[in-house]
Every structure is written in structure tokens, then in C-alpha cells.
N, C-alpha and C positions, 0 to 999 in steps of 0.2 A: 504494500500500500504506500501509496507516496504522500510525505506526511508533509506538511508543516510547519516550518522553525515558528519555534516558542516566541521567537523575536519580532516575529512578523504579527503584528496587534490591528484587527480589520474588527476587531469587537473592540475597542480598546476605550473605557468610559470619561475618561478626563476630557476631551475632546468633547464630549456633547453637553457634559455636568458644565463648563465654561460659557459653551454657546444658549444654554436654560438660562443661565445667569443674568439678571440686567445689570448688576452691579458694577461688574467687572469694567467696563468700555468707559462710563463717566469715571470711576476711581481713577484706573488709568489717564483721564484725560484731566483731569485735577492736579497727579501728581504732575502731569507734563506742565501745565500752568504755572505751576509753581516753579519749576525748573528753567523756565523758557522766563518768565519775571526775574529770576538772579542774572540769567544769561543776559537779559537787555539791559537791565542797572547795569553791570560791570561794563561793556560796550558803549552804554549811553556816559560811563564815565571816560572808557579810554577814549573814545571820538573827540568829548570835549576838551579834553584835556592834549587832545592832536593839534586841536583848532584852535586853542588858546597859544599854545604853542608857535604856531602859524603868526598869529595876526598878535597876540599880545594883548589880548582884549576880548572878551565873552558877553558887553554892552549889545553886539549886535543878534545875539541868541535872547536875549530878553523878551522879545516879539512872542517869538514863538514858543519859549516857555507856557506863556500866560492861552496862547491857542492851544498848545498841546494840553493842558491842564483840563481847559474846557472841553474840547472834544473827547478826552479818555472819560471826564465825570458825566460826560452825555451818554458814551456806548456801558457804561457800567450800569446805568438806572434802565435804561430802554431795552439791553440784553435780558434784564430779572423779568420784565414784562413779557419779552418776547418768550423766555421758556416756561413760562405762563402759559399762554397762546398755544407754542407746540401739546405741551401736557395737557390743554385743555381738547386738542382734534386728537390727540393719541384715547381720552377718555371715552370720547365720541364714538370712535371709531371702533374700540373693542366692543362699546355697549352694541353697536349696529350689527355687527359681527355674531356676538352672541347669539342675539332674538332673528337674525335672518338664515344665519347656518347651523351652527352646534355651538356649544361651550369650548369642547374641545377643540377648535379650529383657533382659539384666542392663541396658541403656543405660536404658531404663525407670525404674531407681531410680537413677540416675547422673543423669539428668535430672529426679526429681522435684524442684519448688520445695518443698516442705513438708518433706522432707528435709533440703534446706541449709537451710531456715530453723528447722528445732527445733535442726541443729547449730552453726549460727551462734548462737542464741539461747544456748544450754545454756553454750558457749565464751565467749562476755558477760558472762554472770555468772558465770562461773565467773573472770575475768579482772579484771571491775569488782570483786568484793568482795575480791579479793588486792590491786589498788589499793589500796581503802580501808582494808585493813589496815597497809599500807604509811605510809599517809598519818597511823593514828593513830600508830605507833612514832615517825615523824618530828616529831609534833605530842604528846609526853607530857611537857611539862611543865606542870605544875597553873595557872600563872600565863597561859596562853594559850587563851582560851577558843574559838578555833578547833578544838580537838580534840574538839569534840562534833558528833557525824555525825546530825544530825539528817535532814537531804536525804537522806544517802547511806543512809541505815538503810532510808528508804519507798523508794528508786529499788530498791534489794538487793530487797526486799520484792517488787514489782511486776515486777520481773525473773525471778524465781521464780517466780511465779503465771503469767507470762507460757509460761515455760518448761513448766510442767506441761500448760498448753492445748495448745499444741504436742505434747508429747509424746503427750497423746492423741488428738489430729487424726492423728498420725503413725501411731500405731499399728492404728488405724484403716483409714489408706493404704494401710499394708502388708499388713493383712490379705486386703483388696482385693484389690491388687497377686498376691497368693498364690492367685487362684482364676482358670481359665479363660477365663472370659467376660469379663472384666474386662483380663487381658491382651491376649487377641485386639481386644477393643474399640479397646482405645488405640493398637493396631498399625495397628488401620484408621482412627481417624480422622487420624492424625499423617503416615499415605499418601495420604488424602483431601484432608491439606493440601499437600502435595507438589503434587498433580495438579491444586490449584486455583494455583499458584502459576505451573506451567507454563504451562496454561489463560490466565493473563493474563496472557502476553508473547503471548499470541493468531497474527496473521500470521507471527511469525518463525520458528512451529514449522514446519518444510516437508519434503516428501520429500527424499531423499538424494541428493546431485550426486559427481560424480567432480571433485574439483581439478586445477588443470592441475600443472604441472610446476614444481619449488620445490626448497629445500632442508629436508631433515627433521633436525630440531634431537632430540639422544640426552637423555636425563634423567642430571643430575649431581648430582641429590640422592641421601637415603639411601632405602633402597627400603622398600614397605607398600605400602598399598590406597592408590587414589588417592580420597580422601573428599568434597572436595569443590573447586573452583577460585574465583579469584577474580573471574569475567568482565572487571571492571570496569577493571581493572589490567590486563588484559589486551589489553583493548582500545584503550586509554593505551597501552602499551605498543607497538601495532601500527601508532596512527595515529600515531606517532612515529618511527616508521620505514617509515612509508607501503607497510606492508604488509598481508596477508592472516593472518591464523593460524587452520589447519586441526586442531584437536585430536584425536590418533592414540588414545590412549583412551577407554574411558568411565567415567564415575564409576562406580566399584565395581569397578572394573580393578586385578593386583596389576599396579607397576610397580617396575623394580630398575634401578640403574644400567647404561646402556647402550641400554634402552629409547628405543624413538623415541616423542617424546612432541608435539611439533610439526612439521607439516608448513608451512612459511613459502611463500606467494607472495608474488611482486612485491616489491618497493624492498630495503631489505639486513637480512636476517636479526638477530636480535640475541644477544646472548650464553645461553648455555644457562644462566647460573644466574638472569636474567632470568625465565627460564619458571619457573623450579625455584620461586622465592618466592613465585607466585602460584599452585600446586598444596601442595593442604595433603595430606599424606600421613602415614599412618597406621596402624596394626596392624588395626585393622578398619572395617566400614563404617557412615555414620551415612545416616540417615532425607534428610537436609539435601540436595538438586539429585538423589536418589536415588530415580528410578521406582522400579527392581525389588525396592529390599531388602524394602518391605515385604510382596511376594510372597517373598521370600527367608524371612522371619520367619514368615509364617504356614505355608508348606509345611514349616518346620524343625517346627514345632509339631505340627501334621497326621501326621507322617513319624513324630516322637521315639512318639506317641501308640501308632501302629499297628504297632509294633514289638514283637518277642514279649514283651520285660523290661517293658513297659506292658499292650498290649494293652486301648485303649481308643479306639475305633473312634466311638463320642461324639465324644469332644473332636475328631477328625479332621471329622467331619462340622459340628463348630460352624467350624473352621476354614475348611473350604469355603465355609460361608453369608458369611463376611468377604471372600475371595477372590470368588467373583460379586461380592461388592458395588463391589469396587475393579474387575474388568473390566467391570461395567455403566457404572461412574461414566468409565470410555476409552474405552467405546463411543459414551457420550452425548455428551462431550466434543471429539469426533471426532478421535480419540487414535490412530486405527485409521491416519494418514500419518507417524504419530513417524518420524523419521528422523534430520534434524540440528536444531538450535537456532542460528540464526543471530543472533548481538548488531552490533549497529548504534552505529555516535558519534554525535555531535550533528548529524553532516551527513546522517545516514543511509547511509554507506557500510557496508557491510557489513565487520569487521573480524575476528572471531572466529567457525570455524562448531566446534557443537559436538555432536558425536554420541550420541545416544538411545536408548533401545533402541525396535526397533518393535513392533507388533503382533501378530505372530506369536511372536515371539523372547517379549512376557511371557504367549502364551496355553500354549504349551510349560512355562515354566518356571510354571503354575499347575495344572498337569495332572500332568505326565508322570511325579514322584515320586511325588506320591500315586496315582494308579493304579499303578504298579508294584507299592508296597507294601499296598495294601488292593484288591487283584484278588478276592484271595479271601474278600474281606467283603462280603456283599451289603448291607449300612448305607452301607458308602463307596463303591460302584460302583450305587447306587440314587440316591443324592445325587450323586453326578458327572454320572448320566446328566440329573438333572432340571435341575444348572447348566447344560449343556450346551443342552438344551433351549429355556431360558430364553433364553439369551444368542442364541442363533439366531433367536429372535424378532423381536428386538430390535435386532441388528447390520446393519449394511447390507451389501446382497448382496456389494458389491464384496470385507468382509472376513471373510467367512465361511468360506473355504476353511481355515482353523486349525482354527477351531470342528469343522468337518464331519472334519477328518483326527483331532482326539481323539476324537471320537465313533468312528470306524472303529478306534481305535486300544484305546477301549474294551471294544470289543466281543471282537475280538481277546484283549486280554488275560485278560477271562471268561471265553471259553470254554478256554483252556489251563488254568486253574484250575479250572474246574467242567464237569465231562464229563456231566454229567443235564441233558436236555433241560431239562426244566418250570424246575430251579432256574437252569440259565443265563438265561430266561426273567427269573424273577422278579430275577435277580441285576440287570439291565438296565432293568429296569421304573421310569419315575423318579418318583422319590418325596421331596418338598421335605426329609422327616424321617428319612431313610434308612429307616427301617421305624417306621413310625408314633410 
């Protein structure tokens, strides 16, 4: 079997635990503020101190003292206002978000880079020009010609300008962000990367084994979804005590104290809070080691659509065309034996097995609400019947027993919805655009 190096991290969670984070991107731009404010004081003194030098005389820098002072204490007040403003269309724009798509869809702007970077940016300046204001009161004596902010007046300057670009890239983003197609897109390619990430641990994906007999380690953490794990640490953790570890949930699992969360073979068990440190757990679920969620997202979407307080049987059907796309992308992928994920050490022993969803379990949960809820829409039960369709093409015999039970399951639920022959008919009849 061709394994793996250990070194090579395609699960690896720090990377995503950063990008969840809003925190991260203003701290960072705070600290830069700061840094970039000592960096122009020092310069705004060697300069003057060039040009006094030069001419013998700092009388003609006076001018523009007194203008740099006012223009820095003008972008300092109207900067506080303006990330006002942004944080008030960011508030906006997640409430709309929520009541038009899912909840779940908010990580979306939680995760845009363009987002922390207008707010990182806007906090900058908002931070560098209270420095430099700072630095004139400490520097206002007439006899120290250090107090002319020449640097710090063009850096304020270009900081602004900065911030404005931003802000309309940003605004932009969101508008985006705010339309259908646009969400569902990003739900599916952020899925598509999930499945390529799987994809390339390649042999270790394997059908599902029974473990032998062991002891099952409870969870003494605090309880939420389990979001994502640490393999790596885990498996460190196992070839250190020369054992096996069988993982009792799956990512997107709630788990609460008391829960079994490991099941341990061979050599000696380790301590439960051991396990606990390398399970990141959470109030909800992220995209990160997470087949189903983004089936989770787009049938939340599909579902919220075709609800009476919506009743738009479109967007349900746009959401579909995304869902084929992710079950073609695990058909082709041969996605179809998901069972466990087995991580391997440097010796290649097998140390961590970790359970998957499989094949049937995501053809169910891409189906089964949305035909419940749009039975009675011949748009979303013409488009059901033509994914179905498709994908049976396409799937090999061995995993088409799912496919062929929603199709029957389809049918079934038409005709208890629509008692006329002809329109049961047409209800059924698959059609890529639900009705043209």
C-alpha cells in the first residue's frame, strides 16, 4: 500500500482554527500600527533634522506643522465613525443572510479575508493617527524640530486611501455575498475542497472494520459539536503508548461529557484529557475534515426556500444543481467505500482509525428533506428526478442501490401529493431546469 508521510498535513487544523478566527487580522493590524507610528516618528525626526541641517533653519516647516496636525486630528475622528458604518453593513448583512438562507451560511463572512482586512485596515488608522497625535503633544515644544510629522502626515494619508479601497472591495463582497448563486457557489467549492483533501490521503480511505476489544476512553471536556480533530497529535499520542485509537464519533457529532469518545486497543490506554486536547469542540460545525456539512448547508438552503414564509422553489432547485455537483464529484472520486480514515506514523503502522460518513448515509441526507418539503412542487420533484437520473449514469452498479431507493422514494412521495394522473406524470418527468 503506498502510504503517506506523516509530514505531509492535508487534515492539518491550525490553518482553519486561524481562518474561524476574526480576531487574528485587526490584532495583527494594530500591532502593525503601532510599529509603522515609531517607524515615522524616528524618520519624521531624521528628515528634519536632514533639512535643518541643509538650510539652518526649521521657520519654514512651521506651515505645515500646524496643517499636518489638523489633517491627522481630522482622519483620527472620521476613521472611529467610519468603522462604525462598516460594522454597522457587516450587522446588516449577516442578519439578511441568516432569515434568507440558513444560520449556518453566517461562517461565510466570518471567514471572509477582505472583511478582516478592511477591518484590520480601518483599526490602523484609526490607531496610527491617535499615535501620532500622541507623539505631537509629547513633542510641542517650539525648540525641537522633531514635532513636524512630515512621514506620519503621507503614511495617515495613504492609510486612508488605503482604507477606502477596501471599503469598497468590501462592499462589493457583500453585496455578492447577499445573492443566491453566489452563496450556494462558495458552499460548493469550499466542499469540493474538503473532498479533494480526502481524495489525497488516497489508500487510507477504506471500508469499515469492527475493532477488536479495548478500553473506551468517556470525553472530559466541555460539551458542542465535535468540529474538527487533531490526527497528528493523535497519533503521537498513540505511538507512545503503543497503541491503536478507534474514534467513537464523527466530525459533526454533538458530544457532552461522559460520551465515549475513544475506543483504545493494545498497549495502555492514556489519560482522557489526553484525547480531550486534540478534539477541538465547538457550538457549531465548520466546512474543515467535514464531508456532510456542506450537504448540510445547501439542503438548509433548498428546505428554508421551499417553505411556505419563502416559497421559492428556484433557489431550491439552484441548490440541487450544487448538491449533484458534490455527489458526482464522490462518485468520481470513488467516494462510494467512505467508511473509516485510517492515519498511519512514520513506520506505517496504523494508529488512529477515523470514521466517515459513507455513501449512502450522504445520498439520504441530499435527498430526503428536500423531497419531503417540495413533493408538491413539480420544479423541485422534476429536478430531483433528472439529478437522480444523472447520477445513475454515472455511479457504478455496485453503489446505486441509494440512488434507485430515492428515486422509488420519489415517486412515492408525488403521488400522495398529486392525485391526477397526467400531473403526477409530469411532476416526475426530469427536467435539468425544473420547468424550463
Amino acid at each position: 500500500m503506498n502510504l503517506r508521510p506523516l509530514r505531509q498535513r492535508p487534515l492539518s487544523p491550525l490553518r482553519e482554527h486561524l481562518r474561524e478566527s476574526f480576531w487574528v487580522a485587526p490584532l495583527l493590524g494594530c500591532l502593525g500600527a503601532v510599529v509603522l507610528a515609531d517607524l515615522t516618528a524616528w524618520l519624521d525626526d531624521q528628515l528634519v533634522r536632514l533639512m535643518v541641517s541643509e538650510t539652518g533653519s526649521s521657520a519654514e516647516l512651521t506651515g505645515f506643522t500646524a496643517a499636518a496636525k489638523s489633517v491627522v486630528s481630522t482622519v483620527s475622528s472620521a476613521m472611529l465613525t467610519f468603522i462604525g458604518v462598516v460594522f454597522s453593513i457587516s450587522l446588516v448583512s449577516l442578519q439578511m443572510a441568516a432569515s434568507q438562507f440558513s444560520p449556518r451560511v453566517l461562517r461565510l463572512y466570518v471567514r471572509s479575508r477582505l472583511t478582516k482586512a478592511t477591518f484590520a485596515s480601518c483599526l490602523a488608522t484609526f490607531l496610527f493617527t491617535l499615535l501620532v497625535q500622541l507623539g505631537y503633544e509629547e513633542t510641542n515644544d517650539p525648540q525641537r524640530t522633531a514635532a513636524v510629522p512630515i512621514v506620519s502626515t503621507f503614511t495617515a494619508v495613504l492609510l486612508v486611501l488605503l482604507s477606502l479601497g477596501l471599503f469598497v472591495l468590501y462592499v462589493q463582497a457583500t453585496m455578492r455575498l447577499l445573492r443566491v448563486p453566489h452563496v450556494i457557489d462558495r458552499v460548493t467549492r469550499e466542499s469540493l475542497t474538503v473532498l479533494a483533501q480526502y481524495r489525497r490521503l488516497g489508500p487510507q480511505v477504506e471500508p469499515r472494520s469492527r475493532p477488536g476489544p479495548g478500553t473506551t476512553l468517556l470525553h472530559e471536556g466541555h460539551s458542542g459539536v465535535l468540529r474538527d480533530i487533531n490526527p497528528y497529535r493523535l497519533v503521537r499520542l498513540a505511538r507512545r503508548h503503543g497503541t491503536v485509537f478507534h474514534l467513537v464519533p464523527r466530525i459533526g457529532d454533538f458530544i457532552a461529557p461522559g460520551t465515549p469518545t475513544v475506543l483504545v486497543t493494545g498497549g495502555s490506554p492514556p489519560r482522557p484529557r489526553r484525547i480531550a486536547s486534540a478534539l477541538n469542540v465547538g457550538v457549531d460545525r465548520t466546512m474543515h475534515q467535514d464531508i456532510g456539512f456542506g450537504f448540510r448547508q445547501l439542503v438548509d438552503i433548498a428546505i428554508r426556500a421551499l417553505s411556505p414564509a419563502v416559497n421559492d422553489p428556484t433557489t431550491a432547485v439552484q441548490a440541487i444543481d450544487r448538491i449533484q455537483v458534490l455527489l458526482v464529484a464522490l462518485g468520481r472520486q470513488g467516494f462510494g467505500e467512505l467508511g473509516e480514515l485510517r492515519h498511519r506514523d512514520r513506520d506505517g503502522t496504523v494508529r488512529l482509525v477515523q470514521p466517515v460518513p459513507a455513501w449512502a448515509s450522504l445520498v439520504e441526507l441530499a435527498f430526503t428533506e428536500i423531497r419531503g418539503c417540495g413533493a408538491g412542487q413539480p420544479q423541485v420533484t422534476r429536478r430531483l428526478a433528472a439529478a437522480l437520473d444523472d447520477l445513475l449514469r454515472i455511479t457504478p452498479p455496485e453503489h446505486v442501490a441509494p440512488l434507485l431507493r430515492q428515486q422509488e422514494l420519489l415517486a412515492r412521495a408525488v403521488a400522495d401529493h398529486v392525485t391526477d394522473p397526467d400531473n403526477r406524470a409530469y411532476a416526475l418527468t426530469p427536467d435539468r431546469q425544473g420547468i424550463g
